[in-house]
N, CA, C and O atoms as a GROMACS GRO file, in nm:
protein
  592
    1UNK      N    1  -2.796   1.681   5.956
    1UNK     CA    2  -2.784   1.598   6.076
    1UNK      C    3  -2.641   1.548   6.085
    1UNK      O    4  -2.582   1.543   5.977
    2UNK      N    5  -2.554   1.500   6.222
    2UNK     CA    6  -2.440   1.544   6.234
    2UNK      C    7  -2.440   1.443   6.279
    2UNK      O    8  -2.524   1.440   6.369
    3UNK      N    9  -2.373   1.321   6.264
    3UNK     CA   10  -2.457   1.150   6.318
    3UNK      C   11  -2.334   1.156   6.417
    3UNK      O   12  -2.364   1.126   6.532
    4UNK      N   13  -2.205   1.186   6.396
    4UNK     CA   14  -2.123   1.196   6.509
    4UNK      C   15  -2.158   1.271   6.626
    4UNK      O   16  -2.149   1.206   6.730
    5UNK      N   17  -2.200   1.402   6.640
    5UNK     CA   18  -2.249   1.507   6.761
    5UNK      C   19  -2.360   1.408   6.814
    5UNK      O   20  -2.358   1.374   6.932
    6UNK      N   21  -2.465   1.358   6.722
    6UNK     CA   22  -2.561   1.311   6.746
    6UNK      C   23  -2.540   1.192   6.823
    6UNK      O   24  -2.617   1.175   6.917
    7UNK      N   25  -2.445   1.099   6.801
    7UNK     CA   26  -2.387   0.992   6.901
    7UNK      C   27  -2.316   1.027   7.034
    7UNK      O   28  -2.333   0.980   7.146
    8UNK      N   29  -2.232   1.122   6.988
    8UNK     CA   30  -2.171   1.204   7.150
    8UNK      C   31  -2.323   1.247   7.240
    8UNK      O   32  -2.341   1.236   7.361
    9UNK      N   33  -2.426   1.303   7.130
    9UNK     CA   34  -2.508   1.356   7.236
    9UNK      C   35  -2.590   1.318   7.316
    9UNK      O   36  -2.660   1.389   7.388
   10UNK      N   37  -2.589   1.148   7.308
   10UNK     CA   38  -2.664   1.030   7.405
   10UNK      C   39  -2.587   1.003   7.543
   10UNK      O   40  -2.641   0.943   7.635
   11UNK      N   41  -2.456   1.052   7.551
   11UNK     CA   42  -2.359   1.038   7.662
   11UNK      C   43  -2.424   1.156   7.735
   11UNK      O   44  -2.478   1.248   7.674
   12UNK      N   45  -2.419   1.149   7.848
   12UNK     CA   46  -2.428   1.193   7.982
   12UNK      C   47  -2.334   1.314   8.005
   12UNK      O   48  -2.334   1.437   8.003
   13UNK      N   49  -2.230   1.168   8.037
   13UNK     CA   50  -2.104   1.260   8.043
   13UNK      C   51  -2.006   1.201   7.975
   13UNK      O   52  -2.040   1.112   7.898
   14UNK      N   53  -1.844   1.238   7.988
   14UNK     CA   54  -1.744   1.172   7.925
   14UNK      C   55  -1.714   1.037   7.960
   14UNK      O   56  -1.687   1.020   8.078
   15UNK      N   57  -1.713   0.908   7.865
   15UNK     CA   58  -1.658   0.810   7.939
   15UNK      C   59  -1.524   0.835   8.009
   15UNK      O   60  -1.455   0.933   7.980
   16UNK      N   61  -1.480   0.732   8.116
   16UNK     CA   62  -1.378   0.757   8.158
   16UNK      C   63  -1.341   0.591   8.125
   16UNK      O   64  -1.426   0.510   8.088
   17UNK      N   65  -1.227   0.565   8.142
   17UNK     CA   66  -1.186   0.376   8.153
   17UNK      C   67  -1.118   0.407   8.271
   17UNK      O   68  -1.044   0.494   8.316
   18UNK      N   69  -1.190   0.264   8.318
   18UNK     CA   70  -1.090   0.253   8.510
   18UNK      C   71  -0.972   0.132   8.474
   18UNK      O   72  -0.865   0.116   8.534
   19UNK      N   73  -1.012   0.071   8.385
   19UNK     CA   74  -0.909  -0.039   8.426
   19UNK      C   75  -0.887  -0.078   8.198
   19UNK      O   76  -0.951  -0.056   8.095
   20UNK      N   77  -0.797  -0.125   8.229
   20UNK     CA   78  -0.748  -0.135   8.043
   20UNK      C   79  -0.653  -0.303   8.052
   20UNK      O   80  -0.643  -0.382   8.146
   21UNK      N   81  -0.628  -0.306   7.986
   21UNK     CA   82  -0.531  -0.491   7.980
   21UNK      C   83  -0.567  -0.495   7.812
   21UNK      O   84  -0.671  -0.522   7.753
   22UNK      N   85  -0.369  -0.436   7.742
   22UNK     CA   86  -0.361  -0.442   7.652
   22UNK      C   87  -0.328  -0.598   7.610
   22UNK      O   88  -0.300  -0.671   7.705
   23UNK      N   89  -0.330  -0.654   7.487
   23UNK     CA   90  -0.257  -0.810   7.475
   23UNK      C   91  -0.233  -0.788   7.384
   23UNK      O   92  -0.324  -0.743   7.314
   24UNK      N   93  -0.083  -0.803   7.317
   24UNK     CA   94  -0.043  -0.804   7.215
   24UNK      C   95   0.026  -0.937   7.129
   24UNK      O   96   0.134  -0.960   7.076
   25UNK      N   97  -0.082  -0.997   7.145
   25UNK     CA   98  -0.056  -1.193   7.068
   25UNK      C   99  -0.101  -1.189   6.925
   25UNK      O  100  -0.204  -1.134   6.886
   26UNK      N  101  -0.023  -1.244   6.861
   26UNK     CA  102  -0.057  -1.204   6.701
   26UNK      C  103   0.022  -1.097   6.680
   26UNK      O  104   0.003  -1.056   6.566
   27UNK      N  105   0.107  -1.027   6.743
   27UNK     CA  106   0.199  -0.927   6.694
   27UNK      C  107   0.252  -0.978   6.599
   27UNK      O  108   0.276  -1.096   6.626
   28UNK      N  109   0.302  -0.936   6.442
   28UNK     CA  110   0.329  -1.004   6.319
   28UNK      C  111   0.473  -0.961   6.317
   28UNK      O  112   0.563  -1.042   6.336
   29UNK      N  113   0.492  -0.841   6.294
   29UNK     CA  114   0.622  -0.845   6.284
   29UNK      C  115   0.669  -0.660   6.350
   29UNK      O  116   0.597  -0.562   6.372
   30UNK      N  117   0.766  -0.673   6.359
   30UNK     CA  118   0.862  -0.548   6.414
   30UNK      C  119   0.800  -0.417   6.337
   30UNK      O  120   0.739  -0.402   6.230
   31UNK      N  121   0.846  -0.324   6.446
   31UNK     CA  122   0.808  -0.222   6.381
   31UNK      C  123   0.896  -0.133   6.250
   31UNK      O  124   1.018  -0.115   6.256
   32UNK      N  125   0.817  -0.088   6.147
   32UNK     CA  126   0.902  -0.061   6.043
   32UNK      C  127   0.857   0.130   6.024
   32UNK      O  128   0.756   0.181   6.073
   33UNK      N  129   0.949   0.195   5.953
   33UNK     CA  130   0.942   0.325   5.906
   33UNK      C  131   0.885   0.308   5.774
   33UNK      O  132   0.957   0.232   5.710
   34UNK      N  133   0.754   0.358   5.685
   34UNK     CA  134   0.720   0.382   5.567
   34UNK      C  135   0.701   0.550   5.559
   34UNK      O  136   0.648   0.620   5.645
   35UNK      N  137   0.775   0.606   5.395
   35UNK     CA  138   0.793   0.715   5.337
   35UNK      C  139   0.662   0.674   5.271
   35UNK      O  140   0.617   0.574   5.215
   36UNK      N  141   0.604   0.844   5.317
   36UNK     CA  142   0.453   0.867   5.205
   36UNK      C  143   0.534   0.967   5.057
   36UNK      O  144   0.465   1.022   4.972
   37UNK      N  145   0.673   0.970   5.057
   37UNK     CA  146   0.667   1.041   4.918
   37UNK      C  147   0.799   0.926   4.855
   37UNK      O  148   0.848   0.825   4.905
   38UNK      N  149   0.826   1.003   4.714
   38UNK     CA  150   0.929   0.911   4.715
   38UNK      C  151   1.052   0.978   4.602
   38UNK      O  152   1.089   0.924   4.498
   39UNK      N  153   1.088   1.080   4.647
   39UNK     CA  154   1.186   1.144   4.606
   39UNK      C  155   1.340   1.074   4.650
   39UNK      O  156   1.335   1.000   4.748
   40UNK      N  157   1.433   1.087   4.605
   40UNK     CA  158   1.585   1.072   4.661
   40UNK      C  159   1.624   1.074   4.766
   40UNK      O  160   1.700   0.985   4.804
   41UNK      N  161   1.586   1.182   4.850
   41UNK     CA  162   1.616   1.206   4.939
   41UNK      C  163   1.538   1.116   5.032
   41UNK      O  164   1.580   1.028   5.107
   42UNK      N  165   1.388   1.168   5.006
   42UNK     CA  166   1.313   1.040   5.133
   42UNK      C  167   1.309   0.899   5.117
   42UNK      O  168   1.232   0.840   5.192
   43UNK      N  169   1.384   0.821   5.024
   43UNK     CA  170   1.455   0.723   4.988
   43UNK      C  171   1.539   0.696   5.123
   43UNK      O  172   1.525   0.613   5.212
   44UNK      N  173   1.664   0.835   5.096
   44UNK     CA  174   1.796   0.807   5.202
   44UNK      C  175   1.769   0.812   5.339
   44UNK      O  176   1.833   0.740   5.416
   45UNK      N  177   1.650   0.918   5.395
   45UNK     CA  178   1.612   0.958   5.504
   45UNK      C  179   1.529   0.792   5.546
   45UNK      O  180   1.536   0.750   5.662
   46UNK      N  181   1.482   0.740   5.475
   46UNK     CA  182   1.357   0.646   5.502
   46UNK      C  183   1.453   0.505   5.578
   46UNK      O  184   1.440   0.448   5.687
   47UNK      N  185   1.553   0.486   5.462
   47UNK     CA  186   1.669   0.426   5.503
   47UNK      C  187   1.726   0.455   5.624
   47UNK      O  188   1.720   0.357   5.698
   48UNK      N  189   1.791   0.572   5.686
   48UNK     CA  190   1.807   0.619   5.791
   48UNK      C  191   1.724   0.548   5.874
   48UNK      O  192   1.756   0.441   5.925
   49UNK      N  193   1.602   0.613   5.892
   49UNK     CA  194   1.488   0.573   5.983
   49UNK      C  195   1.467   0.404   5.969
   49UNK      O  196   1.396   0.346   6.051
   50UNK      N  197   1.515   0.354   5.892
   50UNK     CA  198   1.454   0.237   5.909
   50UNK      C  199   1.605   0.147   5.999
   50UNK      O  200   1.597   0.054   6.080
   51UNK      N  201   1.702   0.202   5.959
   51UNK     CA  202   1.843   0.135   6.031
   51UNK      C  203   1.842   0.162   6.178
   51UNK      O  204   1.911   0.092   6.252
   52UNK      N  205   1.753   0.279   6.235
   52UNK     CA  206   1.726   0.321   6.335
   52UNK      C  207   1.584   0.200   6.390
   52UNK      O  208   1.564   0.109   6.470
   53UNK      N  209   1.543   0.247   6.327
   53UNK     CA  210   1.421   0.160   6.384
   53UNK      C  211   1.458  -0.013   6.393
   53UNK      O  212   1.392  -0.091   6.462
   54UNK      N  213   1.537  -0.039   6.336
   54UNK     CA  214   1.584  -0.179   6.329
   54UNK      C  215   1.686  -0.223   6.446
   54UNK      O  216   1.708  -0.332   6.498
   55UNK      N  217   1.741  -0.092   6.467
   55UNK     CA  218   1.784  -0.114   6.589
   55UNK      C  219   1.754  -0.105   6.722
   55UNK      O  220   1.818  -0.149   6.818
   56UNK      N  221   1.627  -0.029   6.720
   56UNK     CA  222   1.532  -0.026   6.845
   56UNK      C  223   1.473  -0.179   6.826
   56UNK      O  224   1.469  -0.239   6.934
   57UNK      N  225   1.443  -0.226   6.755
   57UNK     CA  226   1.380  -0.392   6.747
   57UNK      C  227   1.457  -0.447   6.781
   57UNK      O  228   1.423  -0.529   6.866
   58UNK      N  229   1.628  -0.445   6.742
   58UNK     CA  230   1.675  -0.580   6.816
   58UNK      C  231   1.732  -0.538   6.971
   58UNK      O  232   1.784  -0.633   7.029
   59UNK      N  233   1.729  -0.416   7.042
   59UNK     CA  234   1.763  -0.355   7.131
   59UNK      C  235   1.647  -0.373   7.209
   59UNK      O  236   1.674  -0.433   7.313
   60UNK      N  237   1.522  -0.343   7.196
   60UNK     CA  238   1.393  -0.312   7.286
   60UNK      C  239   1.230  -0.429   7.223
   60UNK      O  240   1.130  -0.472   7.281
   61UNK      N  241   1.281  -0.439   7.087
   61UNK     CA  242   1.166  -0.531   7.063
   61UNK      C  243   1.088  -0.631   7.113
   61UNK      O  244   0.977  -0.650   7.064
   62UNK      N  245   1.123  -0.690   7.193
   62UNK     CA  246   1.092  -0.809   7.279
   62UNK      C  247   1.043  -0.755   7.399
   62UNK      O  248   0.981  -0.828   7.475
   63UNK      N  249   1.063  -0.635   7.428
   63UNK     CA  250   1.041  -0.596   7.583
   63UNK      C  251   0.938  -0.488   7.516
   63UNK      O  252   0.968  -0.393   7.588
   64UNK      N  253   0.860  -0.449   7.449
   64UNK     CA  254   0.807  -0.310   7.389
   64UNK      C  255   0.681  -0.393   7.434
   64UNK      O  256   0.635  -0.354   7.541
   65UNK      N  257   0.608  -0.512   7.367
   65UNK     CA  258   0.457  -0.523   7.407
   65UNK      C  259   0.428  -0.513   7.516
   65UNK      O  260   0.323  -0.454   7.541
   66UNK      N  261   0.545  -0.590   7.672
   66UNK     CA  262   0.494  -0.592   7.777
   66UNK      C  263   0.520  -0.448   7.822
   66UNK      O  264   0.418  -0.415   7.882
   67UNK      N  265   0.595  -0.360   7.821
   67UNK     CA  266   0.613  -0.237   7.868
   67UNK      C  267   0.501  -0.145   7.835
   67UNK      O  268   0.474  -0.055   7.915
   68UNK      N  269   0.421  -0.163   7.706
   68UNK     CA  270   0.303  -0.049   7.650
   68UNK      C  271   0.215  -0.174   7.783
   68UNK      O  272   0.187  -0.106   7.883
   69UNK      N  273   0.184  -0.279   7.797
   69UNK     CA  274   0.082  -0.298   7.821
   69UNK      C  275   0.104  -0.238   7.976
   69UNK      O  276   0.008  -0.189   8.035
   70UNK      N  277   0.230  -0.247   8.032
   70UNK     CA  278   0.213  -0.213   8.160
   70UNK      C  279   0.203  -0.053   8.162
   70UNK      O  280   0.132   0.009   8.241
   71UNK      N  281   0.258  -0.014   8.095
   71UNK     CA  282   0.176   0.185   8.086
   71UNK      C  283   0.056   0.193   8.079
   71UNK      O  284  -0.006   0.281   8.138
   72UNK      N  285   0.001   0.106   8.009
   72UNK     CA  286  -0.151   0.148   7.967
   72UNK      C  287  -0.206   0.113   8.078
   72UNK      O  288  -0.302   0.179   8.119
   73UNK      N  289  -0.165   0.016   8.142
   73UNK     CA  290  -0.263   0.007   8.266
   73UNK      C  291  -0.208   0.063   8.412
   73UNK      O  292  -0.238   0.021   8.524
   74UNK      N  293  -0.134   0.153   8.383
   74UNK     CA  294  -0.099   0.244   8.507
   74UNK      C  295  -0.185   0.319   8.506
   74UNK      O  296  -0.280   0.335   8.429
   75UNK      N  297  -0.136   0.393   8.636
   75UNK     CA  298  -0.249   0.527   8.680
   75UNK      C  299  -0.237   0.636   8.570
   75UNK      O  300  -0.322   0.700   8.508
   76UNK      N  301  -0.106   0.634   8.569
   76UNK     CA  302  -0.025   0.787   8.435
   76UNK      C  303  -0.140   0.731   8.311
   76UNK      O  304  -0.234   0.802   8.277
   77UNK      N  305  -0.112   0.583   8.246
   77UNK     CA  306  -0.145   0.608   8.107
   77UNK      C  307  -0.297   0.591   8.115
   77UNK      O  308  -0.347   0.596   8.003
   78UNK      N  309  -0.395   0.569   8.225
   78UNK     CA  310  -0.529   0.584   8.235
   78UNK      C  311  -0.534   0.710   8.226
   78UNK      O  312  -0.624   0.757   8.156
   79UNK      N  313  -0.438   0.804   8.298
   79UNK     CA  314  -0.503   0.934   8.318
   79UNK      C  315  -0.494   1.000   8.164
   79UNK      O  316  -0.571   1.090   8.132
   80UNK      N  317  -0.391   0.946   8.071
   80UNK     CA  318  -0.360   0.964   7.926
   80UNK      C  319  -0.455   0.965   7.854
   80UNK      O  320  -0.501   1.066   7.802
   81UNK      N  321  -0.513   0.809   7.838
   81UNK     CA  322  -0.589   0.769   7.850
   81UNK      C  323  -0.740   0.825   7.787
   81UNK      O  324  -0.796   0.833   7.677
   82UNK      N  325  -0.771   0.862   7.941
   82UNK     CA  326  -0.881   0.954   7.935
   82UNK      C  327  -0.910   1.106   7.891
   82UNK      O  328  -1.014   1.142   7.836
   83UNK      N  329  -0.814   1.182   7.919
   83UNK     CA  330  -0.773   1.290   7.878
   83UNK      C  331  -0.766   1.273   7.714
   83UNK      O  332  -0.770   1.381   7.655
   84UNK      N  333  -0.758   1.173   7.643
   84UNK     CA  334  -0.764   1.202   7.511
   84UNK      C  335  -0.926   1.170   7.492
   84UNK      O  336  -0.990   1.256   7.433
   85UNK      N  337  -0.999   1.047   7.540
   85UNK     CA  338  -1.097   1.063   7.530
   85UNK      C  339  -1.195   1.151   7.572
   85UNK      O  340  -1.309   1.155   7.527
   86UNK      N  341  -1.133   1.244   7.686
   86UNK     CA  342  -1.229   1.348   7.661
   86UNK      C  343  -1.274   1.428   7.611
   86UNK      O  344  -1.387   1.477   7.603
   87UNK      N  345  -1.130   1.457   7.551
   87UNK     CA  346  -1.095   1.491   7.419
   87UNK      C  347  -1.199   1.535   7.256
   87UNK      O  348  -1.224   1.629   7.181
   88UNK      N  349  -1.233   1.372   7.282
   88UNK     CA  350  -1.276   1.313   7.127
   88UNK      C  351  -1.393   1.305   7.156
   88UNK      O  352  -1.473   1.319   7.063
   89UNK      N  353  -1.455   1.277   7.313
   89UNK     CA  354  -1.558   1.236   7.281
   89UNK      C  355  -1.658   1.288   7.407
   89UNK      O  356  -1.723   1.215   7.482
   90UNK      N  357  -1.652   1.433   7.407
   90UNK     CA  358  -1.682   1.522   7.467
   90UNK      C  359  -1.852   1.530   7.426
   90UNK      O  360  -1.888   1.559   7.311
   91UNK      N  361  -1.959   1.497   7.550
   91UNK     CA  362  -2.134   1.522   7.439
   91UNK      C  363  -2.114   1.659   7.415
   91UNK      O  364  -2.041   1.747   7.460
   92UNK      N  365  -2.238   1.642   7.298
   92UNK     CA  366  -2.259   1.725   7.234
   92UNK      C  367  -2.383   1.742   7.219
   92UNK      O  368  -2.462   1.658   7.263
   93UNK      N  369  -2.440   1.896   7.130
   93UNK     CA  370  -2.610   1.917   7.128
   93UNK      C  371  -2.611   1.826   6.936
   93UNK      O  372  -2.541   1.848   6.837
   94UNK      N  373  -2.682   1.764   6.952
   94UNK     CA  374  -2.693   1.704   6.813
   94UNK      C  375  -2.800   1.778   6.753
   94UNK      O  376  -2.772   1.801   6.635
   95UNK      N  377  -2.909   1.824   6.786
   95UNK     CA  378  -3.014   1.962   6.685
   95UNK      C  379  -3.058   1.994   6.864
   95UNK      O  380  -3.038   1.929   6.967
   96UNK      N  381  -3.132   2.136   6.834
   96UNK     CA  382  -3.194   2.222   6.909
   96UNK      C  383  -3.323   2.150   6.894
   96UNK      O  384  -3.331   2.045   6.830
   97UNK      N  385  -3.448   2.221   6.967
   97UNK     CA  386  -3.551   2.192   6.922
   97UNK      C  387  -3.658   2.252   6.850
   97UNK      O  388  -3.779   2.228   6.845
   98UNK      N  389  -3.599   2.318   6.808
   98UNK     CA  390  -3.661   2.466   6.696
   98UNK      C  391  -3.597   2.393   6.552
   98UNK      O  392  -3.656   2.407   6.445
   99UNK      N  393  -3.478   2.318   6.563
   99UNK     CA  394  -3.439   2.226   6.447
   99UNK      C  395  -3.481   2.141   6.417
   99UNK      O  396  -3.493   2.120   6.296
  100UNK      N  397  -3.536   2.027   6.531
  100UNK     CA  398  -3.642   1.930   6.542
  100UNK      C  399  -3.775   1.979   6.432
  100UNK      O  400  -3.788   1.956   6.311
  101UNK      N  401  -3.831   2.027   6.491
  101UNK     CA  402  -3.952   2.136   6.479
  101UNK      C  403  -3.935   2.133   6.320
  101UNK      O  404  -4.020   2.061   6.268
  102UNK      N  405  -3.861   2.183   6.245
  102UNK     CA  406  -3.798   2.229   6.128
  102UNK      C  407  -3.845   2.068   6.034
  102UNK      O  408  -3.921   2.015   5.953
  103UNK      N  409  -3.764   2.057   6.096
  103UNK     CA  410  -3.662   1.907   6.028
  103UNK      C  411  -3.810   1.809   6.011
  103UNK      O  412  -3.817   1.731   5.916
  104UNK      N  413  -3.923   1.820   6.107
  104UNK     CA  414  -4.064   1.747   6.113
  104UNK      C  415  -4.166   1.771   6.030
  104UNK      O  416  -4.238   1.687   5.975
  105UNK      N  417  -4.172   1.922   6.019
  105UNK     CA  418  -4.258   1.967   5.916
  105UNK      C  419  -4.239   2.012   5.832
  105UNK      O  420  -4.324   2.084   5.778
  106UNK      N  421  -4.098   1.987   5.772
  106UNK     CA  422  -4.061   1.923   5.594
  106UNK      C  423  -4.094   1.792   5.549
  106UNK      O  424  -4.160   1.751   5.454
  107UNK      N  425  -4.050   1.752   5.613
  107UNK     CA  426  -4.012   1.555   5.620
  107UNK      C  427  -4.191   1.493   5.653
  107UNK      O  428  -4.208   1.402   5.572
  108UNK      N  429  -4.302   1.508   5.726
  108UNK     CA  430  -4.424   1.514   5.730
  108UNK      C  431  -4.503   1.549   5.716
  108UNK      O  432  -4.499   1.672   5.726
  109UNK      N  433  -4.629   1.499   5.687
  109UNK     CA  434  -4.719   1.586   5.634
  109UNK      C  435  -4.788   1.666   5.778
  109UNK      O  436  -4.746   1.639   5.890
  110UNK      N  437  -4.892   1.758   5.756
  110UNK     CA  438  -4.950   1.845   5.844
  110UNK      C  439  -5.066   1.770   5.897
  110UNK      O  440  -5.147   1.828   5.970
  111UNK      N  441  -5.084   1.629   5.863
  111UNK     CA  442  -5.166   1.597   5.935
  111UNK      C  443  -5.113   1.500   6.063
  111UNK      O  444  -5.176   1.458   6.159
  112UNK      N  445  -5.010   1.488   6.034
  112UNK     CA  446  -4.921   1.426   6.183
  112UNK      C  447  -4.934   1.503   6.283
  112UNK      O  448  -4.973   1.461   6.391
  113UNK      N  449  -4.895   1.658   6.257
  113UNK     CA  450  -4.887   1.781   6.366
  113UNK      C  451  -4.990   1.746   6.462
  113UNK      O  452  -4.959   1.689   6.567
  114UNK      N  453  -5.103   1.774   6.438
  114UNK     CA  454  -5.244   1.709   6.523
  114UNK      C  455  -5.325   1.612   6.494
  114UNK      O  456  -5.424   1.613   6.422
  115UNK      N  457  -5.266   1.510   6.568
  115UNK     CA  458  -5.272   1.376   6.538
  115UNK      C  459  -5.384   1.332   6.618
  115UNK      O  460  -5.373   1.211   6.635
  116UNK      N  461  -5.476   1.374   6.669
  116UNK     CA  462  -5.587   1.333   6.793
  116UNK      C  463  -5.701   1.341   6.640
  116UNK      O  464  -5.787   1.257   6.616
  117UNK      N  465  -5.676   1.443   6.570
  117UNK     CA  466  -5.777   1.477   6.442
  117UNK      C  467  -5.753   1.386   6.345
  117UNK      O  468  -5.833   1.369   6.253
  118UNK      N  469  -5.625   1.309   6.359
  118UNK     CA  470  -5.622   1.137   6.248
  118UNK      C  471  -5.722   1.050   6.280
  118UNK      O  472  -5.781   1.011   6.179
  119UNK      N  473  -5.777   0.993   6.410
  119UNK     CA  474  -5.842   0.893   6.418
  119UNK      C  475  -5.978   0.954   6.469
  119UNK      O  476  -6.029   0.951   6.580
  120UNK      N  477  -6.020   1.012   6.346
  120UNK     CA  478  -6.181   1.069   6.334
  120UNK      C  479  -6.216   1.015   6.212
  120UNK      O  480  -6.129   1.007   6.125
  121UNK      N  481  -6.347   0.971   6.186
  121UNK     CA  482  -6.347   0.936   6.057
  121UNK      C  483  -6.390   0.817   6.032
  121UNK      O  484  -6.497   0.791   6.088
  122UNK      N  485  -6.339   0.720   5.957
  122UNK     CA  486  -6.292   0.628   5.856
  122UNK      C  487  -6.222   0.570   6.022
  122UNK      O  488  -6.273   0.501   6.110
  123UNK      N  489  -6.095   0.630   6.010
  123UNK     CA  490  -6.011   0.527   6.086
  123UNK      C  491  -6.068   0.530   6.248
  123UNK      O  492  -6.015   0.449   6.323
  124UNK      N  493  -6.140   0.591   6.287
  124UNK     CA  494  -6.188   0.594   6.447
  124UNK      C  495  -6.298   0.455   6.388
  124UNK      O  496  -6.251   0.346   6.356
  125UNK      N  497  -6.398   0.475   6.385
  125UNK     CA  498  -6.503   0.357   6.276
  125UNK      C  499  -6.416   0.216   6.275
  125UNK      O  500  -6.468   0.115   6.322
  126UNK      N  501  -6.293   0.213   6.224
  126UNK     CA  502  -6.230   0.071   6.210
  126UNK      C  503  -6.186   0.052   6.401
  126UNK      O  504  -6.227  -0.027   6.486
  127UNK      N  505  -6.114   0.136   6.405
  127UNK     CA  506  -6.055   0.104   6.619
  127UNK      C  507  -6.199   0.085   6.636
  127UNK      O  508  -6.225  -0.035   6.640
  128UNK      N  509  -6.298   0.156   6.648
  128UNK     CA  510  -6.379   0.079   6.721
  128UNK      C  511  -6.427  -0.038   6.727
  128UNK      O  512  -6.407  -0.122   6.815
  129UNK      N  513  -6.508  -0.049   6.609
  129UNK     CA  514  -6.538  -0.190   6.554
  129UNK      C  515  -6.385  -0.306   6.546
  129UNK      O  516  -6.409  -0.425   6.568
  130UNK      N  517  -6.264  -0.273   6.519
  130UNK     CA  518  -6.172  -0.376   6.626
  130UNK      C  519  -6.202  -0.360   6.786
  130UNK      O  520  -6.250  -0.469   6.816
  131UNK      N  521  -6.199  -0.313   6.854
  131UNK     CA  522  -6.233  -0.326   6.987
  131UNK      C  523  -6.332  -0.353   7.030
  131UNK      O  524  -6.332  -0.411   7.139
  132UNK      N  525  -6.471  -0.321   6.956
  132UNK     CA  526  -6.555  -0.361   6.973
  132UNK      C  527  -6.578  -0.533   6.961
  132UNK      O  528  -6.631  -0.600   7.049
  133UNK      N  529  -6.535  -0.577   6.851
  133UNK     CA  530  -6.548  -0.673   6.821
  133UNK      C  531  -6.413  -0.811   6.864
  133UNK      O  532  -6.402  -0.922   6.811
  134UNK      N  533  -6.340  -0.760   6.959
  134UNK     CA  534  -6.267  -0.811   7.043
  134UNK      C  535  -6.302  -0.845   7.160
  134UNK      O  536  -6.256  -0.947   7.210
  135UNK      N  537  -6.398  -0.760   7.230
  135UNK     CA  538  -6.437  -0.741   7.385
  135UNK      C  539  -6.555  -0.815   7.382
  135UNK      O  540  -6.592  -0.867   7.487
  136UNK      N  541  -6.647  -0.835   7.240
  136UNK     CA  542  -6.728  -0.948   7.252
  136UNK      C  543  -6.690  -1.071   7.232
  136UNK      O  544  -6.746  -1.157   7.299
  137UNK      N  545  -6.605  -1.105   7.153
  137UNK     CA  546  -6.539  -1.231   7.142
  137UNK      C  547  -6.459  -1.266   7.297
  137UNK      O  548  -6.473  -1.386   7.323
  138UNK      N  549  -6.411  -1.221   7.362
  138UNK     CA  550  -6.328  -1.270   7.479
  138UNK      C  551  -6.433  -1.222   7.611
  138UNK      O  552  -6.429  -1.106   7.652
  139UNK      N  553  -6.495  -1.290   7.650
  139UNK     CA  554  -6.557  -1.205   7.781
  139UNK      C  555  -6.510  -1.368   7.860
  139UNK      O  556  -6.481  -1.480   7.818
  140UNK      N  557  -6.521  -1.307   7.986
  140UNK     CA  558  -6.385  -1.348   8.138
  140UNK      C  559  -6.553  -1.401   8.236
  140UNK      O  560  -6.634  -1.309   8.227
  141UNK      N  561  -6.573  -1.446   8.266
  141UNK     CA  562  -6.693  -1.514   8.322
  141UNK      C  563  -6.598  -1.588   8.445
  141UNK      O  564  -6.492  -1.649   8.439
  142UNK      N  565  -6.698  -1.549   8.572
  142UNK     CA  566  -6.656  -1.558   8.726
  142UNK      C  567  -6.767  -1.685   8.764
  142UNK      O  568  -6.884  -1.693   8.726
  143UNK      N  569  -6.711  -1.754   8.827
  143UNK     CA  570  -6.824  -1.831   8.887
  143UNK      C  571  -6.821  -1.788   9.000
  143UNK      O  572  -6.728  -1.722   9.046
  144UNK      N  573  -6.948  -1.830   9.075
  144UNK     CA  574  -7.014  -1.726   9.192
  144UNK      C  575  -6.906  -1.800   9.316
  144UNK      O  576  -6.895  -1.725   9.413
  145UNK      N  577  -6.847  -1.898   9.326
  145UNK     CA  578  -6.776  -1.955   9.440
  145UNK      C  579  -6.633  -1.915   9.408
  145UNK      O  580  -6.537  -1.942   9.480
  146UNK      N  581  -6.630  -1.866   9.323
  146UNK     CA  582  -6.478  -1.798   9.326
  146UNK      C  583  -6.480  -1.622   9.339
  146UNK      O  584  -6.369  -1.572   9.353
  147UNK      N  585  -6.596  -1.530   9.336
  147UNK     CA  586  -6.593  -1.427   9.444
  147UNK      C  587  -6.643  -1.365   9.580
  147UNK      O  588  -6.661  -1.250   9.620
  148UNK      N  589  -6.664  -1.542   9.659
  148UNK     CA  590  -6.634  -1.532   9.790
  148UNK      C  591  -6.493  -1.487   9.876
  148UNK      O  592  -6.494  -1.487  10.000
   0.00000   0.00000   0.00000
């Protein structure tokens, strides 16, 4: 069982988003460059990137949250946007029903399959005698001037 397909496969269709309003409060700090290795070189390169990036912060930093938020809520970055989510989250068949089928009569026993043949018996004997013994306890009594 494929719990992701299986969640895509309750959608219809693709979501789309009509409207977005990013907020970026609590922004902590500037953006930084991190090296996933750590040889000499990606030492010097990381350095590089980070003298770069330090200078996009004091050049654009202040103006970067409101500028993403106003892309994101344009027409362009909706259409972005969505296009990635359709992307990702395209439905899907989560089992067939020959897999169903499968997947039921491992997991249950064979007396589930025909289940009209469970409440014969033993357990038909108890439903009745509950119902039976419900419908005598509650009876609904009309007085004759109230079905005029």
């Amino acid at each position: 069982l494929d719990p992701i397909n299986c969640a895509k496969s309750l959608l219809k269709e693709v979501p789309t988003i009509e409207k977005l309003q990013l907020n970026f409060d609590g922004l902590a700090s500037p953006l930084t460059y991190l090296p996933f290795t750590m040889g000499g070189l990606e030492q010097d390169i990381s350095r590089m990137f980070n003298n770069i990036v330090s200078m996009f912060n004091r050049i654009y930093g202040r103006y970067l949250p409101s500028a993403v938020s106003r892309y994101a809520a344009s027409p362009e970055g909706l259409v972005q946007l969505n296009r990635v989510l359709a992307e990702y989250v395209q439905p899907e068949n989560c089992m067939t029903t020959d897999e169903v089928k499968e997947k039921a009569s491992r997991e249950y026993p064979a007396t589930f399959e025909n289940w009209p043949s469970f409440f014969t018996g033993r357990t038909r004997s108890v439903i009745d005698n509950a119902i039976d013994g419900w419908l005598s306890s509650n009876i609904t009594r009309a007085d004759p001037a109230s079905l005029a």
